[in-house]
C-alpha positions in Angstrom: 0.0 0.0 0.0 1.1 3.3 -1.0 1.1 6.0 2.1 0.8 10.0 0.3 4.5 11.5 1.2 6.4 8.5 1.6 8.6 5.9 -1.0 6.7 2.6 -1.8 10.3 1.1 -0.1 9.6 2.2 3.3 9.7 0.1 6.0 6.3 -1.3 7.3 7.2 -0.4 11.0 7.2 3.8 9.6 3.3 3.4 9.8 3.2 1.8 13.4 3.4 4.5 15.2 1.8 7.0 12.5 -1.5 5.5 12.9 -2.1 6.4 16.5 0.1 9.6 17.4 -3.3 12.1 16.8 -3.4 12.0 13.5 -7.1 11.9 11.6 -8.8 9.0 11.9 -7.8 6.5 9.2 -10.5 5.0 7.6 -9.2 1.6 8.4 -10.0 0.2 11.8 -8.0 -3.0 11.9 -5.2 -4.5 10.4 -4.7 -8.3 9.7 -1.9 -10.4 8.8 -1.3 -13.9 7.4 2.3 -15.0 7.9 3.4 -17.8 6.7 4.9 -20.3 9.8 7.2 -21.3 11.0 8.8 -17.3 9.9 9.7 -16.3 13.5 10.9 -13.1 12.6 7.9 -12.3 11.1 5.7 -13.2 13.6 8.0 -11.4 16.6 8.1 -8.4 14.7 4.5 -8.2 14.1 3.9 -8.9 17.8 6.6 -6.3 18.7 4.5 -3.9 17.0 0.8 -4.5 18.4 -0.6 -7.2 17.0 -1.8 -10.2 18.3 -2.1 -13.6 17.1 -5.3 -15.1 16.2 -5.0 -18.3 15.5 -3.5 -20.7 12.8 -5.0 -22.4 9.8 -2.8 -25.6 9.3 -1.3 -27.1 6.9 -3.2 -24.9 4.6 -0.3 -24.1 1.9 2.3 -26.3 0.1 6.0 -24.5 0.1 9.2 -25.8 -1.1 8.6 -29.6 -0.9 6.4 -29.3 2.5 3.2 -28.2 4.0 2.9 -25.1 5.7 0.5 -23.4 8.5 -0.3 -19.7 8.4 -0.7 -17.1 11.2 -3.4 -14.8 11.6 -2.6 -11.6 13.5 -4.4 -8.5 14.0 -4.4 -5.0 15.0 -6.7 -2.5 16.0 -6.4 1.4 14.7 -7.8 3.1 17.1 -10.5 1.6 19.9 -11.1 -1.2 18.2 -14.5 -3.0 19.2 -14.7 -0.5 21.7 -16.8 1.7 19.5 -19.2 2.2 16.8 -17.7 2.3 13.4 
């Protein structure tokens, strides 16, 4: 996703702390990823950063001569399910 201001290479941990430092209210109110396990550093680093794991769907892809699970993790923008949309 492109962000208005900023290079398409950007790191995604420059929007972390963008999102929730008073600026408008974005008009997305969760984020959601699906890592592919057993990536460690992907997961950490998404956990580092607010988000929390879900669950996992297993043994749902075929990678490189094995099966592999993914991870759902999420993030909320803002309040979350605390409030009205």
């Amino acid at each position: 996703m492109s962000h208005p201001g900023r290079s398409a290479a950007a790191p995604a941990t420059s929007c972390s702390g963008t999102c929730s430092r008073g600026a408008p209210k974005p008009a997305i109110e969760m984020v959601a990823v699906i890592a592919t396990a057993p990536n460690q550093a992907s997961i950490g680093l998404h956990l580092k950063h607010g988000f929390r794991r879900i669950g996992t769907i297993e043994a749902c892809g075929y990678k490189q001569g094995s099966w592999v699970d993914s991870v759902i993790l999420q993030r909320a923008l803002g309040p979350g399910a605390g409030t009205l949309p």
